[in-house]
C-alpha positions in Angstrom: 26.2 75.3 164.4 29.9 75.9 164.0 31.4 72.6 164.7 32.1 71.5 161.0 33.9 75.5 160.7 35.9 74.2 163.9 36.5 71.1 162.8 38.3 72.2 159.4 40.0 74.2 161.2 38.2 77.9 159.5 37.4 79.3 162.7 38.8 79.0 166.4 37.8 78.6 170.0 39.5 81.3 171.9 36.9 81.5 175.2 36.1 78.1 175.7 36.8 78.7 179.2 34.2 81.4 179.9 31.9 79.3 177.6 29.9 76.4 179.5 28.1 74.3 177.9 24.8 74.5 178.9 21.5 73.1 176.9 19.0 75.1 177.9 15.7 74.0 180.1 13.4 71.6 178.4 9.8 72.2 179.9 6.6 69.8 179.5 3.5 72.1 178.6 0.6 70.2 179.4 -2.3 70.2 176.7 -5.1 71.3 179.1 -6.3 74.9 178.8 -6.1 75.3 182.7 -2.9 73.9 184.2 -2.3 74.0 188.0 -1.2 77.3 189.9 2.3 75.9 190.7 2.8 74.9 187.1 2.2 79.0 186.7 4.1 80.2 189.0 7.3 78.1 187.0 6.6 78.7 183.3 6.3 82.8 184.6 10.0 82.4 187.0 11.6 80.9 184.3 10.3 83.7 181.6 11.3 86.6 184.2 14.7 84.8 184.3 15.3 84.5 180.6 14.0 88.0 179.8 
């Protein structure tokens, strides 16, 4: 989002060292109303982490 401001030079990275890169987790959601108990147990670890 802020490349182009970085870029031209508008705005500076100052804590690129504390700053990993990091893309965030990319999850397949199957289509089926019941998925399996395993799948479950996942989507609701991963929501208690990011909450």
């Amino acid at each position: 989002m802020v490349k182009g401001h970085l870029e031209a030079g508008t705005l500076r990275d100052v804590l690129s060292r504390w700053c990993p890169i990091f893309q965030g987790y990319h999850l397949y959601y199957p289509s089926r109303r019941h998925h399996s108990p395993a799948f479950g147990a996942l989507v609701e670890a991963l929501r208690y982490r990011e909450g």
